[in-house]
Residue frames as qw, qx, qy, qz and C-alpha x, y, z in Angstrom:
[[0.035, 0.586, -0.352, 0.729, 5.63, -16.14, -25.81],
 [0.405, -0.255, -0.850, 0.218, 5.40, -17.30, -22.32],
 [0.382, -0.778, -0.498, -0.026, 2.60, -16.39, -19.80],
 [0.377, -0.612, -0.157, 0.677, 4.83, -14.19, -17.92],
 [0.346, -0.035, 0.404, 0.846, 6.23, -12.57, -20.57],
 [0.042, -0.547, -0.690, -0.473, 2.88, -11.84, -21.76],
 [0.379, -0.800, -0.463, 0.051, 1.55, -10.51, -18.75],
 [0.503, -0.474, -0.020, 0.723, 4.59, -8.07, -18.84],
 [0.108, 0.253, 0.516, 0.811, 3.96, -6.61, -22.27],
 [0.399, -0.695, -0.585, -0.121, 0.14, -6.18, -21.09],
 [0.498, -0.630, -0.216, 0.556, 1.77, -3.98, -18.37],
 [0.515, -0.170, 0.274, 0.795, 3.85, -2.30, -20.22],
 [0.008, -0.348, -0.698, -0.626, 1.17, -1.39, -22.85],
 [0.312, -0.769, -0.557, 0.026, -0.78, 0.11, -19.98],
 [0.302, -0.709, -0.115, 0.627, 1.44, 2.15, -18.47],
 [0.387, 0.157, 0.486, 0.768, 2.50, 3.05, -22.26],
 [0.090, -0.679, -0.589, -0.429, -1.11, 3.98, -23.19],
 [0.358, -0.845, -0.160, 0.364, -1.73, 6.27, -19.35],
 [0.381, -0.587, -0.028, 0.714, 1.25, 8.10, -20.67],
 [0.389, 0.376, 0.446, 0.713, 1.19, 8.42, -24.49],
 [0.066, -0.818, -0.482, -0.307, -1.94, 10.99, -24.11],
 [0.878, -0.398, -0.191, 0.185, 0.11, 12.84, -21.63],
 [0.481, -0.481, 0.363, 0.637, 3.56, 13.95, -22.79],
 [0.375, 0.753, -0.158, -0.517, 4.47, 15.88, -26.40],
 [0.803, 0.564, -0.185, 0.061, 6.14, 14.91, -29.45],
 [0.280, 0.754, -0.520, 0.288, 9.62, 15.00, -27.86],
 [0.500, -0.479, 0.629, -0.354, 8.54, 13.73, -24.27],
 [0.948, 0.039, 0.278, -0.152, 7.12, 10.68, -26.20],
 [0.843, 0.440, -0.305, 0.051, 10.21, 10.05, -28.60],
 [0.064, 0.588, -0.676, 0.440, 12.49, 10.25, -25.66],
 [0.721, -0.145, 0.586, -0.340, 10.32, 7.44, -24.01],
 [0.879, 0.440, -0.014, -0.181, 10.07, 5.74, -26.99],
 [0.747, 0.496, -0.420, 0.141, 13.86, 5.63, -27.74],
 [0.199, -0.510, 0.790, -0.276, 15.01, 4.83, -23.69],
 [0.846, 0.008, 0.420, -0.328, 12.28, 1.58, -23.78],
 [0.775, 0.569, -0.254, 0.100, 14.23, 0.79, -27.22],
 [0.044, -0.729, 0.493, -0.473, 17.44, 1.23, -25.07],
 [0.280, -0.408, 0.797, -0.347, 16.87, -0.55, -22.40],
 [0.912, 0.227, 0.120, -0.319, 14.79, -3.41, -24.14],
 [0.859, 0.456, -0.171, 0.155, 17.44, -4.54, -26.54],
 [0.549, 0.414, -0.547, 0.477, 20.18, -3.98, -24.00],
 [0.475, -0.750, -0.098, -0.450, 18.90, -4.39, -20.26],
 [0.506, 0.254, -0.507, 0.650, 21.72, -3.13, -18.52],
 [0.365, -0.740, -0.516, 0.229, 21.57, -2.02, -15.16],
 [0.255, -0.240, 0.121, 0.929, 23.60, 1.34, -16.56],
 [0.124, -0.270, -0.553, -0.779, 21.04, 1.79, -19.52],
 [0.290, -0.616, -0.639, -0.359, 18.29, 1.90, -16.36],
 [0.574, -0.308, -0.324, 0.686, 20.03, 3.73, -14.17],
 [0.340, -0.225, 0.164, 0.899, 20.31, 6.12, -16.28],
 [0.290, -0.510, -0.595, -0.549, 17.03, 6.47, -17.91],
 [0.495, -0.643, -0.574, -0.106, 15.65, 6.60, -14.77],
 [0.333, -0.468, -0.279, 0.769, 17.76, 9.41, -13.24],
 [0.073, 0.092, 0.386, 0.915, 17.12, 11.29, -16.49],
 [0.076, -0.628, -0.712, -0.304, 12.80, 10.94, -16.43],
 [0.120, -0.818, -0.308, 0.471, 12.25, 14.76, -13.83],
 [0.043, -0.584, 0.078, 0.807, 14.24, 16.31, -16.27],
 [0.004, -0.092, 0.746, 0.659, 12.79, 15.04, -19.50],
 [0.257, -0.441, -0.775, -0.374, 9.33, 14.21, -18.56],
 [0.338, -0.617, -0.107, -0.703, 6.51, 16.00, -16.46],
 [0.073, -0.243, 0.453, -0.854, 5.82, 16.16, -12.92],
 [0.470, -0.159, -0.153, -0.855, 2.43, 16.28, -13.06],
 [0.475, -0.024, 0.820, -0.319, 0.02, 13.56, -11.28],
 [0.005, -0.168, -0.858, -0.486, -0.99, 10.91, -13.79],
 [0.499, 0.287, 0.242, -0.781, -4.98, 11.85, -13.15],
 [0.009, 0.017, -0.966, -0.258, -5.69, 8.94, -14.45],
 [0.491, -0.095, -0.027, -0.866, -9.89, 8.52, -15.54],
 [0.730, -0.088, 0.417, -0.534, -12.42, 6.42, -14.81],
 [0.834, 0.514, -0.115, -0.161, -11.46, 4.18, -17.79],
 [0.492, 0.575, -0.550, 0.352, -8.17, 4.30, -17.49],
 [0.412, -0.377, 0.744, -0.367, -8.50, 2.82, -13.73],
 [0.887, 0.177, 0.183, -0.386, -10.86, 0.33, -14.99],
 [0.745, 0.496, -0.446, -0.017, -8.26, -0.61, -17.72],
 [0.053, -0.657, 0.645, -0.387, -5.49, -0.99, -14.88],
 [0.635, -0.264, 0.639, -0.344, -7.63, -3.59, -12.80],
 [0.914, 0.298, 0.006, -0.274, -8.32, -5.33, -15.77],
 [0.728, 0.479, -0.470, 0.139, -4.88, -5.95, -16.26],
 [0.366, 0.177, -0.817, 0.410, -3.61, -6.13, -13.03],
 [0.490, -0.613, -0.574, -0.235, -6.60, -6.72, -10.39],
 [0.666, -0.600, -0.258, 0.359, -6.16, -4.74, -7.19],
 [0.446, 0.348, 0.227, 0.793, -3.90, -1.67, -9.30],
 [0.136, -0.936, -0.257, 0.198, -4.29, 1.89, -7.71],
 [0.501, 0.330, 0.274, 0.752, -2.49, 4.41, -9.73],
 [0.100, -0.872, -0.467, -0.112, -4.32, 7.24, -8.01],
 [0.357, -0.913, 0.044, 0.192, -1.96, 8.78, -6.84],
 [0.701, -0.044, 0.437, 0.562, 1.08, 7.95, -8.88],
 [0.046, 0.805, -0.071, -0.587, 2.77, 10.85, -11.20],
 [0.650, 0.724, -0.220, -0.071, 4.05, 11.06, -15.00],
 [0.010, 0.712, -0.670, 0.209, 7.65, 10.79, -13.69],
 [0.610, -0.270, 0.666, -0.334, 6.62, 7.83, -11.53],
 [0.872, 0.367, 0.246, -0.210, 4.85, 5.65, -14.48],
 [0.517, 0.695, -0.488, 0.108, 8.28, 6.20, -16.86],
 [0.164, -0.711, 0.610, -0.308, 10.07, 4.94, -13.87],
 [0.762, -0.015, 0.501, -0.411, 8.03, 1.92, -13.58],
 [0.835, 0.528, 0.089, -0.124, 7.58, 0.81, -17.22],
 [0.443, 0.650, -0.617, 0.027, 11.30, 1.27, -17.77],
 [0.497, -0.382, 0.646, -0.435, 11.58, -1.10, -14.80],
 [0.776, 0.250, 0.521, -0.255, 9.47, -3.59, -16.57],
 [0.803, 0.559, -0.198, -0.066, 11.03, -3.33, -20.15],
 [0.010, -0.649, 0.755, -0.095, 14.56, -4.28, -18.35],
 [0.723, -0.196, 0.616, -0.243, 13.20, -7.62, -17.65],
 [0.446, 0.499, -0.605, -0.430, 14.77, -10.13, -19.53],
 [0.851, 0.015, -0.512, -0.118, 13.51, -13.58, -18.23],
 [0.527, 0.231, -0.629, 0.523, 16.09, -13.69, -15.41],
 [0.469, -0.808, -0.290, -0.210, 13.81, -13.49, -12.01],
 [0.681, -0.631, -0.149, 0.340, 16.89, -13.70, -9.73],
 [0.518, 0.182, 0.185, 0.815, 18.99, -11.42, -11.91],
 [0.137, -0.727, -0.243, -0.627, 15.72, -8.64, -12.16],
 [0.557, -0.751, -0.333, 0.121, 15.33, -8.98, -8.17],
 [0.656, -0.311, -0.073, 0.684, 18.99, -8.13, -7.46],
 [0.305, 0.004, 0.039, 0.952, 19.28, -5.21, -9.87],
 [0.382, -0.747, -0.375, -0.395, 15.79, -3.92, -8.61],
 [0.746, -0.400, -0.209, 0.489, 17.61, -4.10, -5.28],
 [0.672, -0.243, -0.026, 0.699, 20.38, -2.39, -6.05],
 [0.269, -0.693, -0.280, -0.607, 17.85, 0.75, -7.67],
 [0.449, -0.778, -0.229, -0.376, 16.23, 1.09, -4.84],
 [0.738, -0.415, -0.104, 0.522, 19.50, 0.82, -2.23],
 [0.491, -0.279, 0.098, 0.819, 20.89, 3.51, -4.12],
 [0.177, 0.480, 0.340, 0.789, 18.60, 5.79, -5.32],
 [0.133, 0.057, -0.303, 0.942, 16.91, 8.92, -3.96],
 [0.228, 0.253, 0.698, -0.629, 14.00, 9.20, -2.10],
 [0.581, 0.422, -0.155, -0.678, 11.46, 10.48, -5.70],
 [0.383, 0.232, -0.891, -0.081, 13.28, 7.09, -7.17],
 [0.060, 0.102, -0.914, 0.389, 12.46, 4.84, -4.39],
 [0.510, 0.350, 0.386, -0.685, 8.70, 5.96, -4.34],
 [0.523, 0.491, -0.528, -0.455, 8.71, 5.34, -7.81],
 [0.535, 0.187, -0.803, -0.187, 10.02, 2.01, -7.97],
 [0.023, -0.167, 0.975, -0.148, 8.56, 1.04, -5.28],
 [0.608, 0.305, 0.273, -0.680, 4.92, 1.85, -5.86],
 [0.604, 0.401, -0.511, -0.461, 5.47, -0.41, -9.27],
 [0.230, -0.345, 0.879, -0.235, 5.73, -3.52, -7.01],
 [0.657, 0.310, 0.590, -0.353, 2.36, -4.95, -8.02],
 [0.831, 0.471, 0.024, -0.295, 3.22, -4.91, -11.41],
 [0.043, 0.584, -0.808, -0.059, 7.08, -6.63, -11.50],
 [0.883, 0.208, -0.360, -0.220, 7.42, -9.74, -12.40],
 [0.672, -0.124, -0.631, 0.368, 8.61, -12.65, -9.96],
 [0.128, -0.815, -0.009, -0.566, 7.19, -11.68, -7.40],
 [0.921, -0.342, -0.155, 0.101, 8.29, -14.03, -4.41],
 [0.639, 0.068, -0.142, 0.753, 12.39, -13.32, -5.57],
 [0.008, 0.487, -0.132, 0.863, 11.59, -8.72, -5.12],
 [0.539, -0.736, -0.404, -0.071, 9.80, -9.78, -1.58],
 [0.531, -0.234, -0.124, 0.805, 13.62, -8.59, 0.32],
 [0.148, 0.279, 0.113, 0.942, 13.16, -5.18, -1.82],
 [0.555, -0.624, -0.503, -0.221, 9.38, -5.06, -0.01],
 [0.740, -0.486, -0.328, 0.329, 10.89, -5.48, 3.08],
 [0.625, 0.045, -0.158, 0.763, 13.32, -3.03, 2.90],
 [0.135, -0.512, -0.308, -0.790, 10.68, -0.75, 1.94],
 [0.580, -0.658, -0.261, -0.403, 8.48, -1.10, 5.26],
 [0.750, -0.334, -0.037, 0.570, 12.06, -1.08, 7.31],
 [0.305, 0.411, 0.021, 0.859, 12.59, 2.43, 5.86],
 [0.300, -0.425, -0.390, 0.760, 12.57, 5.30, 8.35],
 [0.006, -0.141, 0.240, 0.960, 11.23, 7.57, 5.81],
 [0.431, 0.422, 0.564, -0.564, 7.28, 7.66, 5.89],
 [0.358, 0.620, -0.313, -0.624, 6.80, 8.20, 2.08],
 [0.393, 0.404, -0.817, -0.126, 9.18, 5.39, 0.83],
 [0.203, -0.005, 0.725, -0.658, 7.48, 3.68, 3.83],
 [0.461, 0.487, 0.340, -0.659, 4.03, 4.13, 2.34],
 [0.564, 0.419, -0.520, -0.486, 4.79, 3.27, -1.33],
 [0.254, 0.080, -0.964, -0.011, 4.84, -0.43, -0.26],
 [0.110, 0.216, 0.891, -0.385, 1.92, -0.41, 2.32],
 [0.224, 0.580, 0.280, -0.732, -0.33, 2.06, 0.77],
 [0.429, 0.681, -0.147, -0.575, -2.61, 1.73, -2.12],
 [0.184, 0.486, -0.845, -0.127, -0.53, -1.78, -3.33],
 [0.854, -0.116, -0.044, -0.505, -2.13, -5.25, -3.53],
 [0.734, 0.327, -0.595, 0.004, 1.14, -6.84, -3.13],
 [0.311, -0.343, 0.605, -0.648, 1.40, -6.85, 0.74],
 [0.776, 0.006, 0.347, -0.527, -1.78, -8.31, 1.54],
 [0.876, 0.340, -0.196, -0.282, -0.88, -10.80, -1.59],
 [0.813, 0.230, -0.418, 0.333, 3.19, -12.03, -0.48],
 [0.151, -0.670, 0.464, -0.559, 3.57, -10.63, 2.90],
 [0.498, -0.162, -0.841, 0.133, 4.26, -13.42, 5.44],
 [0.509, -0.709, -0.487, 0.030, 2.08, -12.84, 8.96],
 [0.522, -0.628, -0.114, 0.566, 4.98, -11.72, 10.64],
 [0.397, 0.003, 0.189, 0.898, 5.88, -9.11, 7.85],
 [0.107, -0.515, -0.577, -0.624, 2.68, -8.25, 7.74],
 [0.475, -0.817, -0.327, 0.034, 1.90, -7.32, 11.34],
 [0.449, -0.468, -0.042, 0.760, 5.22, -5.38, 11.27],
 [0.122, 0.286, 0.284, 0.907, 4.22, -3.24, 8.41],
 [0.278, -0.622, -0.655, -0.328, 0.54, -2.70, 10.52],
 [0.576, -0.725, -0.307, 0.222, 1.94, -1.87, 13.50],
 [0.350, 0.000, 0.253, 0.902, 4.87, 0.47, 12.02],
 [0.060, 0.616, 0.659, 0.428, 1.99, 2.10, 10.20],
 [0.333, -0.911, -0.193, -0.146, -0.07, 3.89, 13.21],
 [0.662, -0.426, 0.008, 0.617, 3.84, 3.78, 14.86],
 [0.375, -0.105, 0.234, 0.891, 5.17, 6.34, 12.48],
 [0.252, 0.452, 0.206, -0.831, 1.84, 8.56, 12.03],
 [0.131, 0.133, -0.762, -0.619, 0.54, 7.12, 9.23],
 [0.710, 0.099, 0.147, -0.681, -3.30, 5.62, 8.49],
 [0.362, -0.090, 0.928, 0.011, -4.11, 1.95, 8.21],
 [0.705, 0.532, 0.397, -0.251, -7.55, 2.58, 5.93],
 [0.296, 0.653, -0.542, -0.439, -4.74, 3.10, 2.70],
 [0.217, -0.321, 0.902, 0.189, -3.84, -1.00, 2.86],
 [0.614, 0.152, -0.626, -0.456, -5.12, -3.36, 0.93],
 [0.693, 0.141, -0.702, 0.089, -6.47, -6.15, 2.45],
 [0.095, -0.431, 0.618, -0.651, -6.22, -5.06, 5.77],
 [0.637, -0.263, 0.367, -0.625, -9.23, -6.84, 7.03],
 [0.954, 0.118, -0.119, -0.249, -8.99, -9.84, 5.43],
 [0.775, 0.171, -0.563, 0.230, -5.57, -10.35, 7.07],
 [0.440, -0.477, 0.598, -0.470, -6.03, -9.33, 11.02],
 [0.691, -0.007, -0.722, 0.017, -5.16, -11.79, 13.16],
 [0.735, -0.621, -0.217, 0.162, -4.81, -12.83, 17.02],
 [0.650, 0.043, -0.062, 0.756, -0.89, -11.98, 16.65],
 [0.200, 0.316, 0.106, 0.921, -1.48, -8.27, 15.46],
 [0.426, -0.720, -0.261, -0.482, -4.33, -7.62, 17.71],
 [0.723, -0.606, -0.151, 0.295, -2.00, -8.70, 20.87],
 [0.592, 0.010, 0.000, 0.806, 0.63, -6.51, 19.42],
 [0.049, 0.482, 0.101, 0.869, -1.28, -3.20, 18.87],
 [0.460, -0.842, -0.179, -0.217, -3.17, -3.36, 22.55],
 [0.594, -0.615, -0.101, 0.508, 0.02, -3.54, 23.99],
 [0.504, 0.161, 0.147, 0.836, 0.91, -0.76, 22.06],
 [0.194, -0.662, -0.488, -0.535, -1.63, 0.82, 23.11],
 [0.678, -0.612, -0.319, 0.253, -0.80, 0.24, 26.41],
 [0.659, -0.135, 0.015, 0.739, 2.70, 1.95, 25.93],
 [0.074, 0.390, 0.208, 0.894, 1.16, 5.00, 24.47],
 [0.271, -0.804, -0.149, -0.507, -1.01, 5.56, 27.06],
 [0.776, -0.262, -0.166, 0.549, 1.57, 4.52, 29.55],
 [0.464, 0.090, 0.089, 0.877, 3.77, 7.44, 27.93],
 [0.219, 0.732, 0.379, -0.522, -0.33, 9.96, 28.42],
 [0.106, 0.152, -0.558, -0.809, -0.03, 9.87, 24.45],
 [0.659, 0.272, -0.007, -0.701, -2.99, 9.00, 21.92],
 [0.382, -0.262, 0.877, 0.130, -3.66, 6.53, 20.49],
 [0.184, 0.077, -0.588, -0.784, -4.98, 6.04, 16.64],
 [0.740, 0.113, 0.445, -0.492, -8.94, 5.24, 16.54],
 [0.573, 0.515, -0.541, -0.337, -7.61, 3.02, 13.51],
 [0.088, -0.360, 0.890, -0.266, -6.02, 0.74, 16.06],
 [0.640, 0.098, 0.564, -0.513, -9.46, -0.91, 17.25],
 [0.724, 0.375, -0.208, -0.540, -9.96, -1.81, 13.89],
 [0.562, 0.385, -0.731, 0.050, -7.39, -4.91, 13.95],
 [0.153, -0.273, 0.796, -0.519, -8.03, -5.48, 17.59],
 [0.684, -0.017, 0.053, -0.727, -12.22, -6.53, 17.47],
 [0.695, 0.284, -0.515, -0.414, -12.34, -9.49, 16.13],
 [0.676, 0.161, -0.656, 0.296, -9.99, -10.78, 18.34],
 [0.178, -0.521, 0.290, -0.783, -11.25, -9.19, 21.50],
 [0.790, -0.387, -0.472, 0.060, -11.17, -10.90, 24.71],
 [0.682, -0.344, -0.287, 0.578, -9.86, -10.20, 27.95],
 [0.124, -0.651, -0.069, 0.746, -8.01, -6.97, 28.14],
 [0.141, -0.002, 0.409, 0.902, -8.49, -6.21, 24.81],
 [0.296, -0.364, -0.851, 0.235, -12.11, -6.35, 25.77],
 [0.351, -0.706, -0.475, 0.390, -11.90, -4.35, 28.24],
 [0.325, -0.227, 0.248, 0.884, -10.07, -1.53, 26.24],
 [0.058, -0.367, -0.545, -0.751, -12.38, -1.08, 23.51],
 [0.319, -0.654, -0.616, -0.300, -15.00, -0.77, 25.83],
 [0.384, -0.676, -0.329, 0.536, -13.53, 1.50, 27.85],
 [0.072, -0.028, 0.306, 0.949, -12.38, 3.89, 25.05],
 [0.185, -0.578, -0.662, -0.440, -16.38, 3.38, 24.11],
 [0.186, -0.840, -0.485, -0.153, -17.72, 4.76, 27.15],
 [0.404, -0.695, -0.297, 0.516, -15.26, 7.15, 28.02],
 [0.121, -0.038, 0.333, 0.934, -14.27, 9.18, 24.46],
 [0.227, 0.698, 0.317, -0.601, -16.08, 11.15, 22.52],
 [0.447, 0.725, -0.201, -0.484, -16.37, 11.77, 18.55],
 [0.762, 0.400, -0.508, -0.039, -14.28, 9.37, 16.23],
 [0.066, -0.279, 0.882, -0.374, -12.19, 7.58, 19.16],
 [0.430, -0.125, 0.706, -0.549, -15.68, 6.60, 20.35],
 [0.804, 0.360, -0.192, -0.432, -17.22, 5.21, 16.85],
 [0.275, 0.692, -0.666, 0.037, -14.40, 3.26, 16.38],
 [0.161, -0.055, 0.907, -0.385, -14.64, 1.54, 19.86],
 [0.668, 0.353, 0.379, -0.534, -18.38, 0.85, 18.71],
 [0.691, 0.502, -0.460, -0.244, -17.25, -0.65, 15.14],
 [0.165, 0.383, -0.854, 0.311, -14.73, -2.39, 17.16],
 [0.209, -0.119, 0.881, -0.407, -17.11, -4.12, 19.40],
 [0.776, 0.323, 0.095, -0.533, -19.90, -4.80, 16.74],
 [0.710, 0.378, -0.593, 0.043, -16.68, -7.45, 15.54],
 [0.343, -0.536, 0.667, -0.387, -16.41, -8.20, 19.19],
 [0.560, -0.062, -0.731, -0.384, -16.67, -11.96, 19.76],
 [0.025, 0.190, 0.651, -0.735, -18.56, -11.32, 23.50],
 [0.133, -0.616, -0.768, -0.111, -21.87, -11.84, 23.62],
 [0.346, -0.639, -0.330, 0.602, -21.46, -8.78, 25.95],
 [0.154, -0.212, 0.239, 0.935, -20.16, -6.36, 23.45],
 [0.175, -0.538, -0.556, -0.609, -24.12, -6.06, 22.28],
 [0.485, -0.605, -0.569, 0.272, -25.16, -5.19, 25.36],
 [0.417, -0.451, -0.044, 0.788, -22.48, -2.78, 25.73],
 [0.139, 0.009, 0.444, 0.885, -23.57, -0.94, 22.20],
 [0.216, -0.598, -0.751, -0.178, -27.12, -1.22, 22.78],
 [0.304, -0.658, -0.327, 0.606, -26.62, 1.92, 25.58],
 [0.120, -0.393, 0.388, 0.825, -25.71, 3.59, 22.36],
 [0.590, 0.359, 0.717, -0.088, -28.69, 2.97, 20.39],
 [0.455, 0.840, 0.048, -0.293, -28.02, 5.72, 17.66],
 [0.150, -0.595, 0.772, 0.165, -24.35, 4.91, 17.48],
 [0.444, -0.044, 0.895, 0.028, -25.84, 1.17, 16.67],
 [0.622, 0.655, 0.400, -0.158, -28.35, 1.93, 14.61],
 [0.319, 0.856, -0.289, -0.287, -26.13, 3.82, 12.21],
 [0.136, -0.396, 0.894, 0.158, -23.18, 0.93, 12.34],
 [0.581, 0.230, 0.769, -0.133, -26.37, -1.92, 11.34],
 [0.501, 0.788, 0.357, -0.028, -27.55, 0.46, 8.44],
 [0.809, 0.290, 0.310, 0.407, -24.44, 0.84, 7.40],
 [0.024, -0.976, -0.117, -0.182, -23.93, 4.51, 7.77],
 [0.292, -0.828, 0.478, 0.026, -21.15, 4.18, 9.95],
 [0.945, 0.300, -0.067, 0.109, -17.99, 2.20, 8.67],
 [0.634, -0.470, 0.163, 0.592, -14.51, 2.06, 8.87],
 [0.363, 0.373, 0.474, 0.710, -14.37, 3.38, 5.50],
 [0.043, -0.829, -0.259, -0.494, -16.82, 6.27, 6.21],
 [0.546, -0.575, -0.232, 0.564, -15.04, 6.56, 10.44],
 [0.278, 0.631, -0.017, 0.724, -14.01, 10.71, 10.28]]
């Protein structure tokens, strides 16, 4: 059996196992005989249909998935978050994966054409299963389409919680899903990966978005700084370190995380005036992870 192939079964066999425990005698022979179904005939009717059928045949419920069962998840696919994913969702997925029949540029298209034409519960669904499809390079378009959707949700199943971004996003697709992100209300600590791909690019794109939002006397996310530090110079600089000394409560941590990644000698200086604020960011206490 080839490597891929392998590593699809392995999938499969996870999401199998997360649900078996899960669903009744009926819910499981009705999974049991659409994966028969669309295995031995993977039509893009026979998954159509399976997959319009899983809300009314299977639960609802949120997979609540344990400590074991995450563990298993990374083991098979490294970087897997499933935390939030439902019963409904996982059937969607796995039938997804037993349609694959070897044909990457055949699966991409009629993955495509799913997610073009299904309905917003769908579309979350398949698209949260992105980290575990096979070829992943040919379903990068379906990605894309996903963080080009207007709908925050369907939006969010690709950036949020997903290790494939951060793993086949190009720079530029990747600073448009970052900056979309805080653009459509949404929270940048969900991505994957986030820090280990800022750049210069996305830090000159979100201060001048910054600019525009306080241009317009809006807010502006304390989430922002986080992509901006590193790369701080000039006005971006000068921003963080004016949000530092002139908020107050999470706006002003932020701008203090933000300039503890400053590369200015100066930005110590500037945090030093804060000496409790600094202490807490050296001893760890304060983090982006822990920012509230």
């Amino acid at each position: 059996m080839p490597q891929q192939d392998t590593a699809i079964v392995d999938r499969m066999r996870l999401l199998e196992g997360w649900l078996q425990p899960r669903l009744d005698g009926g819910q499981r022979a009705w999974l049991d005989d659409q994966l028969a179904r669309i295995s031995s005939s993977p039509t893009e009717r026979a998954l159509a249909i399976a997959i319009g059928m899983v809300p009314r045949k299977l639960s609802k419920d949120a997979l609540s998935l344990t400590d074991t069962e995450r563990r298993a998840g990374n083991a098979v696919r490294p970087g897997l978050d499933a935390r939030k994913w439902s019963v409904d969702q996982t059937a969607r997925i796995l039938f997804v994966l037993a349609s694959y029949a070897g044909a990457a540029d055949t699966f991409a298209a009629r993955l495509d054409r799913l997610v073009r034409s299904a309905e917003i519960g769908e579309q979350v669904a398949l698209l949260r299963g992105l980290p575990l499809y096979p070829c992943p390079d040919e379903i990068l378009g379906v990605a894309g389409e996903g963080i080009r959707s207007a709908i925050q949700p369907v939006f969010e199943a690709v950036a949020h919680e997903s290790p494939y971004p951060s793993e086949h996003f190009s720079e530029a697709m990747w600073n448009q899903m970052a900056v979309k992100t805080l653009f459509i209300g949404s929270c940048l600590s969900p991505i994957q990966g986030l820090d280990e791909r800022r750049n210069a690019e996305l830090a000159r794109m979100l201060v001048d978005y910054a600019h525009e939002r306080w241009a317009a006397k809006r807010t502006v996310s304390p989430e922002l700084w986080r992509c901006v530090g590193p790369f701080a110079d000039g006005q971006a600089y000068d921003d963080i370190v004016k949000v530092f000394r002139t908020a107050n409560g999470t706006e002003r941590k932020a701008a203090a995380l933000a300039l503890a990644e400053c590369p200015s000698p100066d930005a110590l200086i500037v945090l030093e005036t804060a000496p409790a604020l600094w202490n807490d960011i050296r001893s760890g206490r304060l983090t982006w992870d822990t920012l509230e």
